[in-house]
C-alpha positions, 0 to 999 in steps of 0.5 A: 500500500502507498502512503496516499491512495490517490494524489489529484494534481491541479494545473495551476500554471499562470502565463505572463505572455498571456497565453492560454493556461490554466489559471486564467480558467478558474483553476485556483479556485478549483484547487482550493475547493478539492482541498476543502472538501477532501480535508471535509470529508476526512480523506486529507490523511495516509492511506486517503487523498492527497491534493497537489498544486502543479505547474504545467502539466501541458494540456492547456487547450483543455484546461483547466485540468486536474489529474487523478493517480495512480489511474492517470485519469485527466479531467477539466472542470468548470465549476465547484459543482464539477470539483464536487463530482469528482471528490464524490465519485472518484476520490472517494469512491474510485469511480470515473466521472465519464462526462468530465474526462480530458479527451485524450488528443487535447494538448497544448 
């Protein structure tokens, strides 16, 4: 077993040339919403979730993005309801949320 079940990592990269990037969709937001709520929920702890801030993870065109491990499930989201969703389903549960998954061609 691994110190952690699940990591989520959240691109929370920011473009000073005003390129496309993930902050510009709301991603902080999200990131502090996951935290929020996995720590709500008790799975903030060895053998539960761990949520990660990260720099590019190179899907911008998507973006924002998060990224589920070990499954290497990617995701983008809109809104905290959608952050929910994945809290509820897969961190909590290991169930993907099909409707918000990355599709696999979307890059920079």
């Amino acid at each position: 077993m691994s110190y952690y079940e699940r990591h989520i990592f959240f691109c929370l990269n920011q473009r000073d040339s005003g390129e496309n990037a993930c902050a510009q969709h709301g991603a902080q937001a999200g990131f502090d919403h996951c935290k929020s709520r996995v720590k709500g929920e008790g799975l903030a702890r060895p053998g539960g979730v761990r949520v990660n801030k990260a720099g590019c993870l190179d899907r911008c065109a998507g973006g924002p993005v998060a990224v589920v491990y070990p499954e290497a499930v990617w995701y983008t989201y809109v809104d905290q309801q959608d952050i929910d969703e994945i809290v509820d389903s897969h961190l909590k549960k290991g169930q993907v949320v099909e409707r918000l998954l990355l599709p696999p061609n979307v890059g920079r």
